[in-house]
VEXNUMI-176923 format. One record per atom (N, C-alpha, C): residue number from 1; residue in one letter; atom name; x, y, z. Coordinates in steps of 0.2 Angstrom, whole numbers, plus 5000, padded with zeros to 4 digits. Example, Ala and Ser with C-alpha at 12.3 -4.5 7.8 and 13.67 -1.06 7.14 Angstrom:
kolpa k->1	r->A	a->N	x->5066	y->4972	z->5039
kolpa k->1	r->A	a->CA	x->5062	y->4978	z->5039
kolpa k->1	r->A	a->C	x->5066	y->4984	z->5039
kolpa k->2	r->S	a->N	x->5064	y->4989	z->5035
kolpa k->2	r->S	a->CA	x->5068	y->4995	z->5036
kolpa k->2	r->S	a->C	x->5064	y->5000	z->5039
# end
This chain:
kolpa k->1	r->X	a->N	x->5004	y->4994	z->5000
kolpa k->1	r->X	a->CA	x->5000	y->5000	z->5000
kolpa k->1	r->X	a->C	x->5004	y->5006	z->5000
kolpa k->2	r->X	a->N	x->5001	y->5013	z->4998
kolpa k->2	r->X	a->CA	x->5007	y->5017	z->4994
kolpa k->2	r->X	a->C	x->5006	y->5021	z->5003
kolpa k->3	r->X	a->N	x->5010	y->5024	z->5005
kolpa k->3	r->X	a->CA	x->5008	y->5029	z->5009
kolpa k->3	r->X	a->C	x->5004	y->5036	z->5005
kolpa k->4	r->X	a->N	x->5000	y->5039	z->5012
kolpa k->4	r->X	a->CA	x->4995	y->5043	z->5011
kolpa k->4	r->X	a->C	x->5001	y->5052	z->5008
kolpa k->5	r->X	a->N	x->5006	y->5052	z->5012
kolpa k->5	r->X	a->CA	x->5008	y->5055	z->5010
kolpa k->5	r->X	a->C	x->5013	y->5055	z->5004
kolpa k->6	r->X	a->N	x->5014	y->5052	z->5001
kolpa k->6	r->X	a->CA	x->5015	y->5053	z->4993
kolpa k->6	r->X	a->C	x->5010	y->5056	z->4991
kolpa k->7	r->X	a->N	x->5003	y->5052	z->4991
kolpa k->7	r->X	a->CA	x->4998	y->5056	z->4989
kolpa k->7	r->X	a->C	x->4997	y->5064	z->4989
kolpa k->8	r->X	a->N	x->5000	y->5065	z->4996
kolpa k->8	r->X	a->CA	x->4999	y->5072	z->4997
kolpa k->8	r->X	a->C	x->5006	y->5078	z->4994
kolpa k->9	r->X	a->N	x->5010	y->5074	z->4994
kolpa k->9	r->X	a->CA	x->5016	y->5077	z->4990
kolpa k->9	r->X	a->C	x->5015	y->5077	z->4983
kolpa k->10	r->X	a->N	x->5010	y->5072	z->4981
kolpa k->10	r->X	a->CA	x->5007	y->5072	z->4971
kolpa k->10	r->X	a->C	x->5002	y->5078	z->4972
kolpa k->11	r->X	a->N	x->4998	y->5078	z->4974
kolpa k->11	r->X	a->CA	x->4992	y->5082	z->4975
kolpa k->11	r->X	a->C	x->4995	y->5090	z->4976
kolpa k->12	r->X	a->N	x->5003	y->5092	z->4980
kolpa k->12	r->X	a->CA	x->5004	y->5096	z->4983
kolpa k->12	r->X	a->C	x->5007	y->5098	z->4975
kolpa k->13	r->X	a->N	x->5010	y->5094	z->4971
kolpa k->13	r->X	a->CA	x->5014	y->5095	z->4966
kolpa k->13	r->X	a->C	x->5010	y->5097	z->4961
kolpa k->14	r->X	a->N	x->5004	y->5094	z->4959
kolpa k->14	r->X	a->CA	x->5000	y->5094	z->4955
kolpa k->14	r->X	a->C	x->4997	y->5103	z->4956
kolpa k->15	r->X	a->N	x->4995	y->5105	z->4963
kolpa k->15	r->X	a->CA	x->4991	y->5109	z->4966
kolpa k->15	r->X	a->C	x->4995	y->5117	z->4963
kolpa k->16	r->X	a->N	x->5003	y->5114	z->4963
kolpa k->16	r->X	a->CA	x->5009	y->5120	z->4962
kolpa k->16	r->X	a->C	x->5008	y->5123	z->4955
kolpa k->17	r->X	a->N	x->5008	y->5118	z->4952
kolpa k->17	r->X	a->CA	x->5010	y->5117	z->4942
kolpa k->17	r->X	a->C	x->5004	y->5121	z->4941
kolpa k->18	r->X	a->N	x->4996	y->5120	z->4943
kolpa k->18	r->X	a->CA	x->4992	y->5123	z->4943
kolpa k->18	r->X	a->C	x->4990	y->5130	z->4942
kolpa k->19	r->X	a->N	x->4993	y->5131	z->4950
kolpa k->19	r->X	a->CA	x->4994	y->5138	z->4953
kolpa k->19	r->X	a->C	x->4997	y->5144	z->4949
kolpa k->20	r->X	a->N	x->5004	y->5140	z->4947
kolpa k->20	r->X	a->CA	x->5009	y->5144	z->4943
kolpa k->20	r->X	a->C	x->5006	y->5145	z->4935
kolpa k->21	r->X	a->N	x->5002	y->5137	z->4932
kolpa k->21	r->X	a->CA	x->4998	y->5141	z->4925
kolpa k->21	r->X	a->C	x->4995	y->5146	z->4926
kolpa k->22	r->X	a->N	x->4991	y->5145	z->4932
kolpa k->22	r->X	a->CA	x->4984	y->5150	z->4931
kolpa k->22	r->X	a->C	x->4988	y->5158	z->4930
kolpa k->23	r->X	a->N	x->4995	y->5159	z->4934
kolpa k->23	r->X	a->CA	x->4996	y->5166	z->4937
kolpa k->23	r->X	a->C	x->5003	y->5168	z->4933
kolpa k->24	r->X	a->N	x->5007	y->5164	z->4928
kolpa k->24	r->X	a->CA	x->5011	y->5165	z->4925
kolpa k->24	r->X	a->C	x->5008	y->5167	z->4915
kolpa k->25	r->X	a->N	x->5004	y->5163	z->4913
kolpa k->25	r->X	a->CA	x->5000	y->5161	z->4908
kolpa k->25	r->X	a->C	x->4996	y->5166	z->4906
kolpa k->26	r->X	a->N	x->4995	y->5166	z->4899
kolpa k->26	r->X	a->CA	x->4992	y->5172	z->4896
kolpa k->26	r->X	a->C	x->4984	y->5171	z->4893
kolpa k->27	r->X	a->N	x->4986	y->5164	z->4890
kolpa k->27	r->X	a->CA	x->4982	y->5158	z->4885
kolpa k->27	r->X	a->C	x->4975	y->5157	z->4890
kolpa k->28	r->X	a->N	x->4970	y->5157	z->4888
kolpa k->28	r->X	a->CA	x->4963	y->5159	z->4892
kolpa k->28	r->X	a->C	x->4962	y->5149	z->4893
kolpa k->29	r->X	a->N	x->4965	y->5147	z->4888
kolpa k->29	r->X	a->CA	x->4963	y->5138	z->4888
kolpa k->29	r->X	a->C	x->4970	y->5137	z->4891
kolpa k->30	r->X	a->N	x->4974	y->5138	z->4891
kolpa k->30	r->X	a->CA	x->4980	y->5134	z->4897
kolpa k->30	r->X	a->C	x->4979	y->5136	z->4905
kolpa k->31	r->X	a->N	x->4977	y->5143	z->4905
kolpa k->31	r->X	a->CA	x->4972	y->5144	z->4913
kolpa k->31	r->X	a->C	x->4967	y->5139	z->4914
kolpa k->32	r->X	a->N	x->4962	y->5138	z->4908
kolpa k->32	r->X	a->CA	x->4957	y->5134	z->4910
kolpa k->32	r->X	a->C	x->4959	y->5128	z->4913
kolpa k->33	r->X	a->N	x->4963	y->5123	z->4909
kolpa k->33	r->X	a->CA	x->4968	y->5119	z->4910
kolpa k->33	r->X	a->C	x->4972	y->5117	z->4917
kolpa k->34	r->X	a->N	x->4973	y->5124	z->4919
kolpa k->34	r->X	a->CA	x->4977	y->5123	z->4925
kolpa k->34	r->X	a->C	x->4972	y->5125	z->4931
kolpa k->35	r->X	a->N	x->4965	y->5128	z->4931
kolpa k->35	r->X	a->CA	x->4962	y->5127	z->4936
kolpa k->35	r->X	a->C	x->4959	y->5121	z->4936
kolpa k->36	r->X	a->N	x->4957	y->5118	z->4931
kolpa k->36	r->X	a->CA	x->4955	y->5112	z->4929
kolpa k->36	r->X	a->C	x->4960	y->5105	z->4934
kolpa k->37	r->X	a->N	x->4968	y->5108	z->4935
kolpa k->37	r->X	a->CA	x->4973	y->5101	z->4937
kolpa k->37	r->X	a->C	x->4972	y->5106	z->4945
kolpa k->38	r->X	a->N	x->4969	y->5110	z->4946
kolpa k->38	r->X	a->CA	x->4971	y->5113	z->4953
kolpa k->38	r->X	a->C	x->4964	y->5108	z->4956
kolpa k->39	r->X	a->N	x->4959	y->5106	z->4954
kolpa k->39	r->X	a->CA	x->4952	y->5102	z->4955
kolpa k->39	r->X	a->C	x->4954	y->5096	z->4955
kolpa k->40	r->X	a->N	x->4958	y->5093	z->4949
kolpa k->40	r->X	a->CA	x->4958	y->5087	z->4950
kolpa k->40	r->X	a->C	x->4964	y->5085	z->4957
kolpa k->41	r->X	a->N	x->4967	y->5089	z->4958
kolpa k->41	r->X	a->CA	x->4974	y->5088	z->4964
kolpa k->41	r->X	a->C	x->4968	y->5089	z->4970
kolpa k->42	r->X	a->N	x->4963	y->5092	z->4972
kolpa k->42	r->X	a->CA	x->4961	y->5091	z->4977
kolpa k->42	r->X	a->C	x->4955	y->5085	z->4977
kolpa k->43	r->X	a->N	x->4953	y->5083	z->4972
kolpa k->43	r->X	a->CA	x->4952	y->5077	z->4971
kolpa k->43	r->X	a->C	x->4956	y->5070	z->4972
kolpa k->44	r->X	a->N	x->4961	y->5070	z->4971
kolpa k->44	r->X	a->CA	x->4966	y->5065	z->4974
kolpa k->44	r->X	a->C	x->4967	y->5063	z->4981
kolpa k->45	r->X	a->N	x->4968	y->5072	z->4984
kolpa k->45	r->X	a->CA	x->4967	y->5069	z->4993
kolpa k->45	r->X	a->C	x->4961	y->5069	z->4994
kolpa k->46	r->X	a->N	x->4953	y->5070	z->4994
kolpa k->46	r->X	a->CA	x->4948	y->5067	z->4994
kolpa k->46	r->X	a->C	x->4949	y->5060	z->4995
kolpa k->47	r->X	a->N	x->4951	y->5056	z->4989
kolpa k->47	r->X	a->CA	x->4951	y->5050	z->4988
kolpa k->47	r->X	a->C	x->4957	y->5048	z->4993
kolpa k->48	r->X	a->N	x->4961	y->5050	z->4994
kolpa k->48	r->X	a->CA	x->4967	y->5047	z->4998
kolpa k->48	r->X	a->C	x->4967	y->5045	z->5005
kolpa k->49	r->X	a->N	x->4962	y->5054	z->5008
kolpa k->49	r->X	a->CA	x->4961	y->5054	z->5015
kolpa k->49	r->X	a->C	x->4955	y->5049	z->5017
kolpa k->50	r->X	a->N	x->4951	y->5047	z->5010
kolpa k->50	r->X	a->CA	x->4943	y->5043	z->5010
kolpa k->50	r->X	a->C	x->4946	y->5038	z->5013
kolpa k->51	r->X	a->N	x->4952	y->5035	z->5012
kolpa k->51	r->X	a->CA	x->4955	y->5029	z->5010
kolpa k->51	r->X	a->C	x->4956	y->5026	z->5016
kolpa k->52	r->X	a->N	x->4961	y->5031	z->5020
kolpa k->52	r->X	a->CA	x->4964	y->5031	z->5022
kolpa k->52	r->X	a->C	x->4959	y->5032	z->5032
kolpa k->53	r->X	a->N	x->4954	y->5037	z->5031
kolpa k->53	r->X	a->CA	x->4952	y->5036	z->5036
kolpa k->53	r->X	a->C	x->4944	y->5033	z->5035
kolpa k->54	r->X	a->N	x->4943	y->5031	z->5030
kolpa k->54	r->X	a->CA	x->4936	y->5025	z->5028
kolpa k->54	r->X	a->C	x->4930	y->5030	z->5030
kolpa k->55	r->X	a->N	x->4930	y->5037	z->5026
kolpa k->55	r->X	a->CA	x->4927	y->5042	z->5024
kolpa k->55	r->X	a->C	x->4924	y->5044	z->5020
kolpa k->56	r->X	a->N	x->4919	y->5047	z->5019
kolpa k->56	r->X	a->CA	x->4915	y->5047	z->5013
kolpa k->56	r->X	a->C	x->4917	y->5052	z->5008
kolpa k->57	r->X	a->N	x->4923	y->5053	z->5008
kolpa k->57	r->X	a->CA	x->4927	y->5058	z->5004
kolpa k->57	r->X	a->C	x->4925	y->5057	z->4996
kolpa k->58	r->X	a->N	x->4925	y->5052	z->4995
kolpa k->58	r->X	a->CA	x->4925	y->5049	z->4985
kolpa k->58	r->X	a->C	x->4917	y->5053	z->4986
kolpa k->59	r->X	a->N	x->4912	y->5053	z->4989
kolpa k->59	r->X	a->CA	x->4906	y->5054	z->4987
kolpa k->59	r->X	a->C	x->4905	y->5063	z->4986
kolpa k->60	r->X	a->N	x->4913	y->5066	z->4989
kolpa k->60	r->X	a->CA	x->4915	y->5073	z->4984
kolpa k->60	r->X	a->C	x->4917	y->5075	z->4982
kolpa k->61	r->X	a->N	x->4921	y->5068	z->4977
kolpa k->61	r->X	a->CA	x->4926	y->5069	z->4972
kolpa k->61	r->X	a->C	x->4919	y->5069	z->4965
kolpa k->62	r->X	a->N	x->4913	y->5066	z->4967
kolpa k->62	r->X	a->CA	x->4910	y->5069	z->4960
kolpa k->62	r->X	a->C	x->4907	y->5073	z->4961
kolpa k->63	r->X	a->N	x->4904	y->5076	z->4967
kolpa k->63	r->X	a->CA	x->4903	y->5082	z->4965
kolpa k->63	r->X	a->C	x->4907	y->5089	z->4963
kolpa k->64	r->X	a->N	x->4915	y->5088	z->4964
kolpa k->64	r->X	a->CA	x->4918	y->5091	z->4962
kolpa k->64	r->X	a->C	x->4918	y->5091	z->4955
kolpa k->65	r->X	a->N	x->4917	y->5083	z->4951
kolpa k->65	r->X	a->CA	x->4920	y->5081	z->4944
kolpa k->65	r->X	a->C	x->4912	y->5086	z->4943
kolpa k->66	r->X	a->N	x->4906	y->5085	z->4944
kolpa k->66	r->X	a->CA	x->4902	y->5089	z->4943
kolpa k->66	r->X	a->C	x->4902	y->5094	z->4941
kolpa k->67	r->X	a->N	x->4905	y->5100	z->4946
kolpa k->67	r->X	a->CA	x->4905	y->5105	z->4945
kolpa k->67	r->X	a->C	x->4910	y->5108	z->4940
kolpa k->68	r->X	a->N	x->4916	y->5102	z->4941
kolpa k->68	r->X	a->CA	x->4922	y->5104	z->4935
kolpa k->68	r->X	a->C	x->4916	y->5102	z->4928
kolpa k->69	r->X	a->N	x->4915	y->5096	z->4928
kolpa k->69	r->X	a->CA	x->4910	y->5098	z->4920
kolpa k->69	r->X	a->C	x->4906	y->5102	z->4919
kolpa k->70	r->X	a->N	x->4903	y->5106	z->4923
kolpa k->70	r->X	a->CA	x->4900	y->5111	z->4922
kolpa k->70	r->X	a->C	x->4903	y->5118	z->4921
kolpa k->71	r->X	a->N	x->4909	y->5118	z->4922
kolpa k->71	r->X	a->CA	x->4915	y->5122	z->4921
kolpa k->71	r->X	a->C	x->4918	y->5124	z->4912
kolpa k->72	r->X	a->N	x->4918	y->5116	z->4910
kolpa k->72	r->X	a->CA	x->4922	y->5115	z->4906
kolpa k->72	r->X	a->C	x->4915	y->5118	z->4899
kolpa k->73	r->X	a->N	x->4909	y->5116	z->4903
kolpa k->73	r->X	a->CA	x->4904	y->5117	z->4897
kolpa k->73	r->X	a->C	x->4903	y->5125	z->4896
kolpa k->74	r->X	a->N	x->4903	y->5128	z->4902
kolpa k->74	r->X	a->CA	x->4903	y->5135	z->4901
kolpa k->74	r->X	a->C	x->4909	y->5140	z->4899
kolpa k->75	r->X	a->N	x->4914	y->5137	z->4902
kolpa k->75	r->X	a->CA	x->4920	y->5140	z->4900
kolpa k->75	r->X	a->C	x->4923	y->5140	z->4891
kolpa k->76	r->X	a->N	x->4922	y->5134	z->4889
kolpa k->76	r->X	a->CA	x->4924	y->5135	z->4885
kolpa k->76	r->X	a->C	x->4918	y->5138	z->4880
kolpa k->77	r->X	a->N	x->4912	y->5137	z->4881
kolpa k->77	r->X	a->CA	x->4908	y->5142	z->4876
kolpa k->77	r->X	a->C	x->4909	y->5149	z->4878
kolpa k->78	r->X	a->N	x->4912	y->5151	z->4882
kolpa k->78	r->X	a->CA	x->4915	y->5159	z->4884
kolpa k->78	r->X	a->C	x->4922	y->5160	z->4881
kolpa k->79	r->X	a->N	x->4924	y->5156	z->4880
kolpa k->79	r->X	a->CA	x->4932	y->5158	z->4876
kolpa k->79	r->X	a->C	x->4930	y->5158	z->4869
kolpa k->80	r->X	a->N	x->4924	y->5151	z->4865
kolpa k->80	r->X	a->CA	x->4923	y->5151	z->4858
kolpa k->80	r->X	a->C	x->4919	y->5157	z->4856
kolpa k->81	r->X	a->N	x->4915	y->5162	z->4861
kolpa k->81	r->X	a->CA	x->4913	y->5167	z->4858
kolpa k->81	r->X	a->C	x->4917	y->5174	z->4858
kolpa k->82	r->X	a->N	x->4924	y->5173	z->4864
kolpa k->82	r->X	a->CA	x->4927	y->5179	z->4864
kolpa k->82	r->X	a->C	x->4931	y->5179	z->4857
kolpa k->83	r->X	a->N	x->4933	y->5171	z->4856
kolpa k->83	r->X	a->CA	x->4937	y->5169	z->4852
kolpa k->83	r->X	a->C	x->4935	y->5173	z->4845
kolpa k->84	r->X	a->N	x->4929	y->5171	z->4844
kolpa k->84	r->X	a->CA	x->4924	y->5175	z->4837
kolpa k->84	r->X	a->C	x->4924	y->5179	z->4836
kolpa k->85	r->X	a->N	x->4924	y->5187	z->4842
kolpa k->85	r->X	a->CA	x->4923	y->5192	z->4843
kolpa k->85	r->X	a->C	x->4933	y->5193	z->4840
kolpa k->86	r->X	a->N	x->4936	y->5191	z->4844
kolpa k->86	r->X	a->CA	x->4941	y->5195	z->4847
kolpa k->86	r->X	a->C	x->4947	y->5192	z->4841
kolpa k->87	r->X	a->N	x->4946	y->5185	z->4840
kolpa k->87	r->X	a->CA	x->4951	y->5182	z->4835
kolpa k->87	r->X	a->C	x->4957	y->5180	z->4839
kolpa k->88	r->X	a->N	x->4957	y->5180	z->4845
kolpa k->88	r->X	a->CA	x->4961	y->5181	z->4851
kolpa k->88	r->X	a->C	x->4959	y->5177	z->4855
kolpa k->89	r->X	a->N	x->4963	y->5170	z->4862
kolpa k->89	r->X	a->CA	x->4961	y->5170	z->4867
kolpa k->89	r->X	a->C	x->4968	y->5173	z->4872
kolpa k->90	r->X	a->N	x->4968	y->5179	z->4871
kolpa k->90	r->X	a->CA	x->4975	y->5182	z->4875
kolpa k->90	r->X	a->C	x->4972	y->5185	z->4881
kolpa k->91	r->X	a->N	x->4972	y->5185	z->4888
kolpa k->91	r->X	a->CA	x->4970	y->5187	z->4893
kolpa k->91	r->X	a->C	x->4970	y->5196	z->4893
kolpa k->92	r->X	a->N	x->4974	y->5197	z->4888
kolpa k->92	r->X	a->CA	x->4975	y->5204	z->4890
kolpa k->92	r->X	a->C	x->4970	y->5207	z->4887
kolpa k->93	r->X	a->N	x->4970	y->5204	z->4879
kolpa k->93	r->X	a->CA	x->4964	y->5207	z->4876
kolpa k->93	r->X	a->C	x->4958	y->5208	z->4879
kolpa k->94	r->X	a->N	x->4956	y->5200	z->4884
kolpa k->94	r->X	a->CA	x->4950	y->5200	z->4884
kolpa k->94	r->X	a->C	x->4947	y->5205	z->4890
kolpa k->95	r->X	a->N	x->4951	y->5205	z->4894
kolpa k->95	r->X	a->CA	x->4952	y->5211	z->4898
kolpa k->95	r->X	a->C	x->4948	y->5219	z->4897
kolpa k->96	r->X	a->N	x->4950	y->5219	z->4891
kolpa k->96	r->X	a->CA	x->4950	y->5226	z->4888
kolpa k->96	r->X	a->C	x->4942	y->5227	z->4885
kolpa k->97	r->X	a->N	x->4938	y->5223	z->4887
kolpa k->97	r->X	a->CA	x->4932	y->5221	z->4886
kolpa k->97	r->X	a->C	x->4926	y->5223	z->4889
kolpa k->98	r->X	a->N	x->4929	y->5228	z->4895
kolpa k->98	r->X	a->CA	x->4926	y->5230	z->4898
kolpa k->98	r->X	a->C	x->4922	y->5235	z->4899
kolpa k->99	r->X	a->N	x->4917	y->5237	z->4899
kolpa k->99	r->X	a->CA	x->4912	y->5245	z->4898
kolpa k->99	r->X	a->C	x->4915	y->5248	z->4902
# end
């Protein structure tokens, strides 16, 4: 059996790589993407600490996958429409968007 804290050192690695897409990144789908790995990293310990202490943790890993799919369906019809508009998903442009 793997220890919990590997898990939590993946989860912590995943959570970083994440963090730094979201706030180094320009690309409107590579932030998606990295909020997207920052969801599934806290979805790992859910499942790890479920395990480990015989917790009903898994039962909010899908509502998390939930909400992340509901994420993903409005997110990206909001970038395909700025995309149409703007011919651009550049954060800065979309920015500039504002009244």
């Amino acid at each position: 059996m793997v220890p919990v804290s590997y898990y939590v050192a993946l989860s912590a690695i995943l959570f970083s790589i994440g963090t730094l897409g979201v706030l180094i990144r320009r690309n409107a789908i590579v932030i998606f993407m990295s909020v997207e790995l920052m969801l599934n990293s806290a979805n790992l310990l859910f499942v790890a600490f479920s395990r480990l202490y015989d917790l009903e943790g898994q039962i909010f890993v899908f509502f998390v996958m939930t909400v992340a799919a509901a994420e993903v369906a409005v997110g990206l019809a909001m970038i395909v429409a700025v995309f149409r508009n703007k011919r651009s998903i550049d954060i800065d442009q979309i920015s500039s968007m504002k009244g």
